[in-house]
KOLLONU-563158 format. One record per residue: residue in three letters; z negated, y negated, x of N, C-alpha, C in turn. Coordinates in steps of 0.05 Angstrom, whole numbers, padded with zeros to 5 digits, always signed. Example, Ala and Ser with C-alpha at 12.3 -4.5 7.8 and 13.67 -1.06 7.14 Angstrom:
<rs>
ALA-00156+00114+00264-00156+00090+00246-00156+00066+00264;SER-00142+00045+00257-00143+00021+00273-00157-00001+00258;
</rs>
This chain:
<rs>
UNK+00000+00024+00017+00000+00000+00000+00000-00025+00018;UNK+00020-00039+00007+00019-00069+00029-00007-00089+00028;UNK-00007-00097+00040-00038-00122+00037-00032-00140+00018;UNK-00048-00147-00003-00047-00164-00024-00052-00186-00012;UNK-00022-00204+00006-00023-00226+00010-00016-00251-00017;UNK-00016-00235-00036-00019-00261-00065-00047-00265-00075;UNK-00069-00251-00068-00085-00248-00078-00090-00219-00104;UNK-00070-00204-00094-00060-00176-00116-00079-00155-00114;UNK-00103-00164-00109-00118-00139-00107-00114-00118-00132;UNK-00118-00093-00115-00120-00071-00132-00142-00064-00140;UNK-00157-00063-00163-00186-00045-00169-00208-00065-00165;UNK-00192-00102-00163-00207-00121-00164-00229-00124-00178;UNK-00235-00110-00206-00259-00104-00230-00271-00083-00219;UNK-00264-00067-00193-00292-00047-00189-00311-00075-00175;UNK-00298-00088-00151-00320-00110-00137-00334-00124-00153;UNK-00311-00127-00182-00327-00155-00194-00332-00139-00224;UNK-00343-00116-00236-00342-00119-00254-00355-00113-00278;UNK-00347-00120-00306-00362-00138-00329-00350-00137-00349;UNK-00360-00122-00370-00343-00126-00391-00347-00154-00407;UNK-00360-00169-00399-00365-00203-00413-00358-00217-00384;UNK-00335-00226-00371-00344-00241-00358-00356-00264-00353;UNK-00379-00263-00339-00388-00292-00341-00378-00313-00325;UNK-00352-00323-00322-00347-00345-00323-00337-00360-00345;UNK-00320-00333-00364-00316-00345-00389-00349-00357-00412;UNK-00367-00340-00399-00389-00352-00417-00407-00379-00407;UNK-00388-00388-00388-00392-00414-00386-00380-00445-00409;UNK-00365-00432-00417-00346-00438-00436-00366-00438-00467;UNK-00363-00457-00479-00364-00455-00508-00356-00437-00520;UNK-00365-00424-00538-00360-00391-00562-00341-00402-00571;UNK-00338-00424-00583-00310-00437-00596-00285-00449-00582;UNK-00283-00440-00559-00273-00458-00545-00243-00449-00539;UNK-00241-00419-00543-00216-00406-00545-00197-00400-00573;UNK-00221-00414-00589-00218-00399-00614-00180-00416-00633;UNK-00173-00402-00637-00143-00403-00652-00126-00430-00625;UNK-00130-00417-00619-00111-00429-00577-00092-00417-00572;UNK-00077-00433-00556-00051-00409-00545-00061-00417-00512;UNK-00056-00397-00498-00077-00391-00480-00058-00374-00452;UNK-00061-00392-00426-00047-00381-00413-00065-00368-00386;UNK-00070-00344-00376-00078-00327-00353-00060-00332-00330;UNK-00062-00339-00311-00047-00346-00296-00064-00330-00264;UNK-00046-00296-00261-00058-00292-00242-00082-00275-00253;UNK-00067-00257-00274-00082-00242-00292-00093-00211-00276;UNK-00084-00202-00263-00101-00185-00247-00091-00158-00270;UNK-00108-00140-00274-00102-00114-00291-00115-00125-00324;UNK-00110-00153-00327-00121-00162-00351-00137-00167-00364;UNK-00162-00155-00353-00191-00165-00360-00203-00177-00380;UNK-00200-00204-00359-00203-00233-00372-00185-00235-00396;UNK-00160-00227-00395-00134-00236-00413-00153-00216-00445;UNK-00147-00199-00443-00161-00182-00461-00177-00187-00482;UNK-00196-00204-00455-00227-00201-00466-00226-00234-00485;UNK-00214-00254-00478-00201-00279-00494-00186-00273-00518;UNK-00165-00246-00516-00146-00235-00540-00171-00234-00558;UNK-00190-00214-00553-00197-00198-00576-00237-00207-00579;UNK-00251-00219-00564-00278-00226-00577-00279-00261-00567;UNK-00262-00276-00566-00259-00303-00570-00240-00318-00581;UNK-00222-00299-00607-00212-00303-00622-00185-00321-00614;UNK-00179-00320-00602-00141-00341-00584-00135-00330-00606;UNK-00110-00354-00615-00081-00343-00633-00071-00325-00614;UNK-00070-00333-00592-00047-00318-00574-00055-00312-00547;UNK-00047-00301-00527-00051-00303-00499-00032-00286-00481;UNK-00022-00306-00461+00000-00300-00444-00015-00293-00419;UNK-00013-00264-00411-00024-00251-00376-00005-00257-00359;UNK-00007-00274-00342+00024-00258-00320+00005-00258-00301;UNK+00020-00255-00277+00019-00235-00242+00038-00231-00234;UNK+00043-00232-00208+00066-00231-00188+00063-00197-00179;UNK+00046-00196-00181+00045-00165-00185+00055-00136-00204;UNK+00086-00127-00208+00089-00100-00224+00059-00090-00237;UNK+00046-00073-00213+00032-00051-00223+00011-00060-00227;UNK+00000-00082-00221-00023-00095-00240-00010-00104-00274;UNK+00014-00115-00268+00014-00112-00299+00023-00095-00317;UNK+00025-00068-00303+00030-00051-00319-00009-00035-00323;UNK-00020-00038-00301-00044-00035-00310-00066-00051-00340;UNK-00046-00076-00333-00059-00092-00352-00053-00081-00391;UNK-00028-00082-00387-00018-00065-00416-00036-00040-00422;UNK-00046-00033-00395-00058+00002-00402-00097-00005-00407;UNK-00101-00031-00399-00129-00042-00417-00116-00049-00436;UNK-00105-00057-00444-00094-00078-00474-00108-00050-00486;UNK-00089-00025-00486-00094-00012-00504-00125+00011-00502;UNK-00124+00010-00479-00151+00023-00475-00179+00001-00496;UNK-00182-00023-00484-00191-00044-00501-00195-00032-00528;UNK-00163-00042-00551-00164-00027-00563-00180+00004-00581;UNK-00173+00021-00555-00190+00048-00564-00215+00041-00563;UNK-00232+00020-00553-00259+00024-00553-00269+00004-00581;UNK-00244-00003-00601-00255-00032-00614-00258-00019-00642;UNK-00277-00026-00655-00291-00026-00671-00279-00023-00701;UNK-00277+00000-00709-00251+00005-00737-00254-00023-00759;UNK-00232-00026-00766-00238-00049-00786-00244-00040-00812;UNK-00257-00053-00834-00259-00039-00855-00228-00036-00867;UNK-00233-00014-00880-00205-00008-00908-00212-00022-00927;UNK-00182-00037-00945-00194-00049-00962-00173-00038-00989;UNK-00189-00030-01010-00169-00010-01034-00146-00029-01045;UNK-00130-00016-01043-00107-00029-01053-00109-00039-01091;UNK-00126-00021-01101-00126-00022-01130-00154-00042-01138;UNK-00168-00048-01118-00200-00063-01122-00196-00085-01104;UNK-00200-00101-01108-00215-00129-01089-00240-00109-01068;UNK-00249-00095-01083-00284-00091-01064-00265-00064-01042;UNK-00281-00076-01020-00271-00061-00994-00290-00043-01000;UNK-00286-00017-00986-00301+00015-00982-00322+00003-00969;UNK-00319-00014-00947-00345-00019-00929-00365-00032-00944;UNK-00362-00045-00969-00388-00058-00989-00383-00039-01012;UNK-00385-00016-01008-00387+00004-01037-00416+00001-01043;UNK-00431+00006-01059-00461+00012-01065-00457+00037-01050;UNK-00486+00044-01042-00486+00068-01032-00501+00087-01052;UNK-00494+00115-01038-00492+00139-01060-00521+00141-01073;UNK-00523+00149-01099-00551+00158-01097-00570+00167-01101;UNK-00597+00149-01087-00618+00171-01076-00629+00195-01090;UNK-00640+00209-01073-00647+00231-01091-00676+00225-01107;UNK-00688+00237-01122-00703+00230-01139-00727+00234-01124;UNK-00746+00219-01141-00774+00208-01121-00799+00237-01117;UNK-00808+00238-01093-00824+00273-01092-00849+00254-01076;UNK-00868+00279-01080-00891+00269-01064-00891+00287-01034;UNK-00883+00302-01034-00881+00314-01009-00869+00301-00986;UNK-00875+00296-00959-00888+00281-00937-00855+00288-00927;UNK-00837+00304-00933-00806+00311-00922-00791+00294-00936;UNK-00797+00299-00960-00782+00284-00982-00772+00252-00978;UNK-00797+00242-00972-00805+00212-00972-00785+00207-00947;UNK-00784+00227-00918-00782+00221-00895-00751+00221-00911;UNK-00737+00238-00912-00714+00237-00920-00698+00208-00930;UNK-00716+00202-00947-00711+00176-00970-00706+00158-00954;UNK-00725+00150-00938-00733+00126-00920-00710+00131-00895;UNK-00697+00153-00881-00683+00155-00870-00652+00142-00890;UNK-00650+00151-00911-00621+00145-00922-00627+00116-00930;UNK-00649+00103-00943-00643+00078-00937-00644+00060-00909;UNK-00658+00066-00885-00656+00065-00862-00618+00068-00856;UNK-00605+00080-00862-00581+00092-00846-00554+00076-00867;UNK-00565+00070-00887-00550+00050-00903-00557+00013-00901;UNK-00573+00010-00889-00581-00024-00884-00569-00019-00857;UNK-00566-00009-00842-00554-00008-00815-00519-00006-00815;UNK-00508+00007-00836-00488+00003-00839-00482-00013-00849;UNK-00495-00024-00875-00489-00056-00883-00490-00083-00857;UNK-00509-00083-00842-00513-00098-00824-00484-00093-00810;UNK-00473-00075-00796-00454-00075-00782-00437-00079-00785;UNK-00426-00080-00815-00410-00098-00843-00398-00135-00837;UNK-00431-00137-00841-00430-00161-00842-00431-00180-00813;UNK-00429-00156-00790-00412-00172-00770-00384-00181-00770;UNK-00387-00213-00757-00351-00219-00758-00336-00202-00745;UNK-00314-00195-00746-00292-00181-00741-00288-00197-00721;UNK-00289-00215-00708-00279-00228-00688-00293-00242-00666;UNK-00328-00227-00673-00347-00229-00650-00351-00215-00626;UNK-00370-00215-00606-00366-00199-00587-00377-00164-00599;UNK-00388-00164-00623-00389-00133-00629-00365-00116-00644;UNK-00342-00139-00640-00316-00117-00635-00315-00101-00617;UNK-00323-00107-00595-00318-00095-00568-00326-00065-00560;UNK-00319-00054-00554-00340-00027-00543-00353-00016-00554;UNK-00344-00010-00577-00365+00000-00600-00365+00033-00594;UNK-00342+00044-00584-00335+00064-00578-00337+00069-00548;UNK-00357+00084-00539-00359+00098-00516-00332+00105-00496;UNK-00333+00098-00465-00309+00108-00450-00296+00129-00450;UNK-00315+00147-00457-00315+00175-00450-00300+00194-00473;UNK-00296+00173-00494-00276+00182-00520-00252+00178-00511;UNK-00243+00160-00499-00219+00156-00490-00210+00175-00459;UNK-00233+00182-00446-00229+00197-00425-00223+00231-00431;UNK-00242+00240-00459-00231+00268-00470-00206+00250-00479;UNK-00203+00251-00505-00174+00248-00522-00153+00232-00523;UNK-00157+00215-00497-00135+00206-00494-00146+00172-00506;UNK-00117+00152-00502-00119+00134-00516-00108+00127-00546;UNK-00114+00110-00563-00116+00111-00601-00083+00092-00598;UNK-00065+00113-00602-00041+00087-00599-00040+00057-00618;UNK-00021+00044-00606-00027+00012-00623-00015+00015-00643;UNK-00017+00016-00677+00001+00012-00694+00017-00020-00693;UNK+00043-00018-00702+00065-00050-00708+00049-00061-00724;UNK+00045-00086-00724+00027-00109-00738+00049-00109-00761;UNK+00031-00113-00794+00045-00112-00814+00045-00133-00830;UNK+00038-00158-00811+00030-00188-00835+00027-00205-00808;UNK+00036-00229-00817+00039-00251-00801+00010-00257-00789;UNK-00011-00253-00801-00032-00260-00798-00042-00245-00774;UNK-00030-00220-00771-00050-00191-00751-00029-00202-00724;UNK-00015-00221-00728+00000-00235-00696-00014-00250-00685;UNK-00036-00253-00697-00062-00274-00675-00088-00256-00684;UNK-00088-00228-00688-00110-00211-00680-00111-00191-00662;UNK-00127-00189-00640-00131-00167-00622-00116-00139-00630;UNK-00102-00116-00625-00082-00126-00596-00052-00139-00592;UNK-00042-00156-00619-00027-00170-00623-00017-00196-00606;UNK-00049-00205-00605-00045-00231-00596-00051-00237-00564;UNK-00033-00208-00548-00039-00209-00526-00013-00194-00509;UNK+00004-00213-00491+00026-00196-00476+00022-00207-00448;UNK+00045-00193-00437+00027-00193-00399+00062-00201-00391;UNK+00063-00202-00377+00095-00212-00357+00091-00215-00326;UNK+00109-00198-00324+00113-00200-00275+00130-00216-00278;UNK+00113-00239-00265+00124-00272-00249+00116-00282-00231;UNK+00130-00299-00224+00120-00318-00200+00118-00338-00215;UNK+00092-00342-00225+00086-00369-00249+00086-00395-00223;UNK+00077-00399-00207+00074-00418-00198+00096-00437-00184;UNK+00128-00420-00179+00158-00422-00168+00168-00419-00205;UNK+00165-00401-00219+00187-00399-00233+00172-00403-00268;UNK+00155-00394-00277+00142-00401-00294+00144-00374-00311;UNK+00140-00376-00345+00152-00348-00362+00166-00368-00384;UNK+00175-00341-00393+00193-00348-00410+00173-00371-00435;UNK+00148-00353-00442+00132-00368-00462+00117-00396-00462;UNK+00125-00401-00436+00115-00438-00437+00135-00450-00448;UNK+00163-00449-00456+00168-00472-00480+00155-00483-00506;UNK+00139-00458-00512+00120-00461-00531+00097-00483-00534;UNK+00096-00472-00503+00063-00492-00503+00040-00476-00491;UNK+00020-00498-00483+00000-00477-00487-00032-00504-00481;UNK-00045-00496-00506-00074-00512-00511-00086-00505-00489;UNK-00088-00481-00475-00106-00472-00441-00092-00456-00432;UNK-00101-00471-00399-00090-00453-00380-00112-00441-00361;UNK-00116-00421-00356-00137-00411-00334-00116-00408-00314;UNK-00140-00415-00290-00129-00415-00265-00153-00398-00247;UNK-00165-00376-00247-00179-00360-00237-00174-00352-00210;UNK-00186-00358-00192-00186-00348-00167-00160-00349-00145;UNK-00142-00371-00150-00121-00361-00136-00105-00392-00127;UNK-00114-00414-00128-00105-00432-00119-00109-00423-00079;UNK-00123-00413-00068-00122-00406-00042-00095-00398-00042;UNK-00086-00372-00059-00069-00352-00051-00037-00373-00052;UNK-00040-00391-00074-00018-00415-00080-00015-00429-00057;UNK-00031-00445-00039-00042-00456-00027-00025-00441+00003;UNK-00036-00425+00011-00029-00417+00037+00002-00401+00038;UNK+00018-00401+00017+00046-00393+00014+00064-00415+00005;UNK+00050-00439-00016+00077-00463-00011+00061-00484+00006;UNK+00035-00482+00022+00029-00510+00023+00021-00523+00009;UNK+00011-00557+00019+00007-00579+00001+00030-00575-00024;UNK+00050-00583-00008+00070-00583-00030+00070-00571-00063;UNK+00069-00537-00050+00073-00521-00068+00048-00526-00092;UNK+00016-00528-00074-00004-00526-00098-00003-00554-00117;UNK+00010-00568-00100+00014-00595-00121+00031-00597-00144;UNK+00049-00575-00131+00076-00568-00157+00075-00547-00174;UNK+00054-00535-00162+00036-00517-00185+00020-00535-00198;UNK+00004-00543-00187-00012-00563-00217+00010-00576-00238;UNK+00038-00592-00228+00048-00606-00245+00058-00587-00264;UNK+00063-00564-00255+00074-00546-00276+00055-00536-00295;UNK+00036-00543-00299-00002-00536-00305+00008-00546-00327;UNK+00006-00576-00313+00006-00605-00328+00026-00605-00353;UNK+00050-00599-00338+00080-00597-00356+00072-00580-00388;UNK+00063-00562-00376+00057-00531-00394+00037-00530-00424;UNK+00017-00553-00407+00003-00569-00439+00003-00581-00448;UNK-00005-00569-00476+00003-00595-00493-00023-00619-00486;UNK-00016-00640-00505-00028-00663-00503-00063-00651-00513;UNK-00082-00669-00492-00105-00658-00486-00118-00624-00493;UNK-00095-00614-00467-00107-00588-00459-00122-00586-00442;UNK-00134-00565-00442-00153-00560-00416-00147-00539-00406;UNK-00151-00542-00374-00147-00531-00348-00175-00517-00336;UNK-00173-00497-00347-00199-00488-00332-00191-00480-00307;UNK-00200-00482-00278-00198-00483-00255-00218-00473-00239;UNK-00215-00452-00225-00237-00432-00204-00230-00436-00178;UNK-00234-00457-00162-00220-00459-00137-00238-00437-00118;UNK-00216-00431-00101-00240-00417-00073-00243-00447-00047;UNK-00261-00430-00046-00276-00458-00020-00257-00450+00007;UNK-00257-00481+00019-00242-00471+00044-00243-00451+00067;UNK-00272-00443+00065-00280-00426+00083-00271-00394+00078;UNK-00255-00390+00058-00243-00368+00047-00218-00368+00060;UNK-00204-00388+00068-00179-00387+00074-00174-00373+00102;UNK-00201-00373+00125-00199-00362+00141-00193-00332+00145;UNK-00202-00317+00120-00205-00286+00124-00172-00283+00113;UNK-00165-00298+00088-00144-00295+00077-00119-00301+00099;UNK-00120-00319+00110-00093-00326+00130-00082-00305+00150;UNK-00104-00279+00158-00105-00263+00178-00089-00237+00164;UNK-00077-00239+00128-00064-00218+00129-00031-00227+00135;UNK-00020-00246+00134+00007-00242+00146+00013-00260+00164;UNK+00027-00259+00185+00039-00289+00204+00048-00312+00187;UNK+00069-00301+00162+00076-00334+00148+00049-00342+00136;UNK+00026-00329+00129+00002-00345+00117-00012-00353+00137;UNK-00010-00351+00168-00027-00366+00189-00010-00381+00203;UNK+00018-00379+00206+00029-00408+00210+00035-00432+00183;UNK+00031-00417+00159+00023-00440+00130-00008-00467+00133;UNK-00018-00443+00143-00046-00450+00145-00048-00470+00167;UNK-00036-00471+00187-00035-00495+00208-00030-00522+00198;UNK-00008-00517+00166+00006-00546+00159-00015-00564+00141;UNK-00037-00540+00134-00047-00557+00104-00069-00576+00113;UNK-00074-00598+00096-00087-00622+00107-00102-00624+00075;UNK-00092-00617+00050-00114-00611+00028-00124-00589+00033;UNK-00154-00600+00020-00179-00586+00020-00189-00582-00014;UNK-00198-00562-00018-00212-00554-00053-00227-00573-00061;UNK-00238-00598-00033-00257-00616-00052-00241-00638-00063;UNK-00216-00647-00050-00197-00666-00059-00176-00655-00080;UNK-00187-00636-00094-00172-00622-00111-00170-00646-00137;UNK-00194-00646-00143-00198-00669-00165-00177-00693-00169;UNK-00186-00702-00142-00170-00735-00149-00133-00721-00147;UNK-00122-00701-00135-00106-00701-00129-00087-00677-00153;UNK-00112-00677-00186-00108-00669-00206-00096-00689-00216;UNK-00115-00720-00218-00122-00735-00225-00095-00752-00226;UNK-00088-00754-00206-00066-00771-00193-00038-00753-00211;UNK-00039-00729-00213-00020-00721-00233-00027-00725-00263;UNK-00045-00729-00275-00048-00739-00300-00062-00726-00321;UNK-00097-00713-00309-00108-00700-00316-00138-00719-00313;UNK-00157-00712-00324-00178-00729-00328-00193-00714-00304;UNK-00225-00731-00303-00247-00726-00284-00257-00692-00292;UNK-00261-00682-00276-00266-00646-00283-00291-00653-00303;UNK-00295-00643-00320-00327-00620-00336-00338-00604-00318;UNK-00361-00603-00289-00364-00585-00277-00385-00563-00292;UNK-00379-00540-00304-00394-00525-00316-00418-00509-00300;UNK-00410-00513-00270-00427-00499-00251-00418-00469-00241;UNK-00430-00454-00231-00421-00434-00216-00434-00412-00213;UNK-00414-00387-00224-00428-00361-00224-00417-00346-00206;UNK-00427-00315-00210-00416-00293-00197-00435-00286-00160;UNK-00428-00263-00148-00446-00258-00135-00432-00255-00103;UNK-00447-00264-00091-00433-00258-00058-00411-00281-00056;UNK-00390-00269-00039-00365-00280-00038-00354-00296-00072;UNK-00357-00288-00090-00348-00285-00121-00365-00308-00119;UNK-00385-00328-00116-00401-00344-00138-00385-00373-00118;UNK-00375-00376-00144-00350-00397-00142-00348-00422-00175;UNK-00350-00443-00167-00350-00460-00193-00317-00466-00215;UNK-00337-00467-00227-00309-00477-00261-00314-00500-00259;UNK-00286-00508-00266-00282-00539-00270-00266-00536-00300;UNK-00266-00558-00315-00244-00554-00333-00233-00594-00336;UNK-00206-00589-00336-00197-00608-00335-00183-00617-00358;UNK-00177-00637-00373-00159-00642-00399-00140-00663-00385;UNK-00122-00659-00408-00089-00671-00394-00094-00695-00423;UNK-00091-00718-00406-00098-00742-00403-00063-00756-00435;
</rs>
């Protein structure tokens, strides 16, 4: 396997990983909510995923310069998926869904010490299913409701074709991946638009392959890509990262001779393209990984 001089790590979620990440829970619960939403530098999809389906995005676009990460990423889409939480059935002949039926019932009242236990168990085992009812469909207890290890016997639950305009902005609908060079060439789906862009971990990798130049012409394309006051959420790596990174190819250590920006003059030199003063939300993650969010709006 060649050296992930883009930043293409392979098996990047064993070092870092989380089924909530917390950098997104730096972020407002509402903050994704009915967005069109761009991953930029999506890795095996994770993050992309985890925005599709328990922070409610209309939409969300993965790319990576990487093939086999984004064919990994399609294979969480649906793995995801197999672990998410059945929706209720709703009768075609009734308004009342199966999931609010009355429940069956009880058996008639005894004095014997089994009896009682029984009783108190079936109403016990019916408030617990109501409760799990009346979770939103679009909280984080969609997620993982279903054990790994179902999907590791039987396989994965294939995706049925969405049958209503509406199920195109619900989990796993509202989520596709694309091999690009977003930062030279872009995807097809930014004519559209897009309310957010994440930029996770990879302005280094931008950085030491076009240069000043290039990461400046990546931001404008940031810029270009949203609509009027979007936000840029932004994970820079610190400069002291660029040393380990430059040592995997000769064009990234003679790149690295030319650059004269630094991650702290990132700001003004957002700024100067036509983005406001950052939101610094502060900084998580552990080791190497605890790295700050910025989020920026387009001005």
């Amino acid at each position: 396997m060649s050296a992930p001089i883009h930043g293409n790590y392979h098996g990047y979620y064993i070092k870092r990983p989380s089924t909530h990440d917390p950098r997104l829970a730096l972020l407002p619960p509402s903050f994704f909510a009915s967005k069109h939403v761009l991953d930029i530098g999506c890795n095996e999809g994770w993050v992309t995923c985890e925005i599709a389906q328990t922070r409610r995005a209309a939409k969300v676009v993965g790319v990576d310069i990487d093939e086999t990460l984004i064919r990994a990423a399609w294979k969480r889409r649906r793995s995801v998926w197999s672990a998410q939480r059945p929706q209720p059935h709703t009768s075609t002949s009734s308004t009342t869904s199966e999931a609010h039926l009355p429940p069956p019932p009880l058996p008639p009242p005894a004095s014997n010490s089994n009896s009682r236990k029984k009783r108190k168990r079936h109403e016990e085992e019916h408030e617990d299913s109501s409760n799990l009812d009346s979770i939103s469909d679009s909280g984080p207890s969609l997620a993982n409701y279903f054990p790994a290890s179902l999907e590791h016997t039987f396989g994965p639950i294939p995706i049925p074709p969405s049958s209503s305009e509406s199920q195109q902005t619900q989990f796993p609908h509202n989520v596709l991946f694309r091999t690009c060079n977003w930062a030279k060439e872009g995807a097809f789906e930014d004519k559209a638009g897009y309310d957010i862009v994440l930029a996770f971990s990879i302005t280094k990798w931008i950085h030491l392959h076009g240069g000043d130049e290039g990461l400046l012409a990546f931001f404008r394309r940031v810029h270009n890509v949203l609509r009027r006051d979007g936000k840029f959420v932004l994970e820079p790596q610190p400069w002291e990262g660029y040393a380990k990174a430059r040592k995997m190819s000769p064009i990234l250590q003679e790149n690295a001779k030319t650059l004269k920006l630094r991650p702290d003059a990132f700001a003004e030199a957002l700024r100067d393209i036509g983005f406001s003063e950052p939101q610094k939300l502060g900084s998580v993650g552990e080791g190497g990984f605890h790295r700050p969010v910025d989020v920026y709006t387009k001005l």
